[in-house]
C-alpha positions, -999 to 999 in steps of 0.1 A, spaced: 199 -23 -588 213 6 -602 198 34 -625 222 49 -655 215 82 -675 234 90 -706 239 126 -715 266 143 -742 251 133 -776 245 160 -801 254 170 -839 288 172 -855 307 176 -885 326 143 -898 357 151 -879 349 166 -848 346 146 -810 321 143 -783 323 132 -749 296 112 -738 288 106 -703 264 77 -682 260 88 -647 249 56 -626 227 58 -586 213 34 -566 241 7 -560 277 6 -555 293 19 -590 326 -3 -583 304 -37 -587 297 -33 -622 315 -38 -654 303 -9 -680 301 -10 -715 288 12 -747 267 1 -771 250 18 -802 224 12 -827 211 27 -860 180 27 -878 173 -6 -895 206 -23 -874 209 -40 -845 224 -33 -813 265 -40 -807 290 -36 -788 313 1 -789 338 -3 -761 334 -17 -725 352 -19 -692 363 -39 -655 349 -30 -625 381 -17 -611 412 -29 -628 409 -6 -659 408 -37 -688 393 -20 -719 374 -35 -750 371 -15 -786 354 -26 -813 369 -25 -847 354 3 -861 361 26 -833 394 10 -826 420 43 -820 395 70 -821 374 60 -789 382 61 -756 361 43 -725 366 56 -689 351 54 -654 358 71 -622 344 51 -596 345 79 -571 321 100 -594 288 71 -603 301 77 -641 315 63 -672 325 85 -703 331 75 -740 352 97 -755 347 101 -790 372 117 -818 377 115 -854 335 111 -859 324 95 -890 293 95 -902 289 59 -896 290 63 -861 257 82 -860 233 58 -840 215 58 -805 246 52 -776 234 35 -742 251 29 -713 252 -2 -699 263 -21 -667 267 -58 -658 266 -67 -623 298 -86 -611 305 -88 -578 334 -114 -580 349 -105 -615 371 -69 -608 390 -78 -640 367 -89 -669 348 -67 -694 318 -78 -713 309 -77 -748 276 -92 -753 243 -73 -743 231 -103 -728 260 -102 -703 241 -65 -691 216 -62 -666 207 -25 -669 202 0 -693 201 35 -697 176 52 -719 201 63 -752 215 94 -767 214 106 -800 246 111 -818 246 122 -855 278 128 -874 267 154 -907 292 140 -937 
């Protein structure tokens, strides 16, 4: 089991970054596969960008494609999502998520039902 807290969301200009951050306790960081997913008001829940366990294989979707970029640092309990180039489209609730794959060090995830845990959201809101 482990326990993930999101943290880094706020309010920017159309153009400007954040750096979002999930910091995960109560099991071994390295056996889970982490991914970002967002959703607004009236939409449903998708994919951002996930991540392997340990081997560093990254997934963007389209729309964030070039201007996000997922990390981990196993060492450290924590993922980051680093986010430049904000559109106001990208405004939505952002929740870490982790998958728990003890045998798979090189696969990344893009479907919430591959998750097991969740954290509880931040907001981010990109003013046009």
């Amino acid at each position: 089991q482990v326990q993930l807290v999101e943290s880094g969301g706020g309010l920017v200009q159309a153009g400007g970054s954040l750096r979002l951050s999930c910091a995960a306790s109560g099991d071994t960081f390295s056996s889970y596969a982490m991914g970002w997913f967002r959703q607004a008001p009236g939409k449903e829940r998708d994919v951002v960008a996930a991540i392997s366990r340990s081997v560093g294989r990254r997934y963007y979707a389209d729309s964030v494609k070039g201007r996000f970029t997922i990390s981990r640092d196993n060492a450290k309990n924590t993922m980051f999502l680093q986010m430049n180039t904000l559109k106001p489209e990208d405004t939505a609730v952002y929740y870490c998520a982790a998958a728990y794959k003890p045998y798979s060090p090189s696969s990344y995830h893009t479907r919430g039902s591959e998750y097991d845990y969740w954290g509880q959201g931040t907001q981010v809101t990109v003013s046009s």
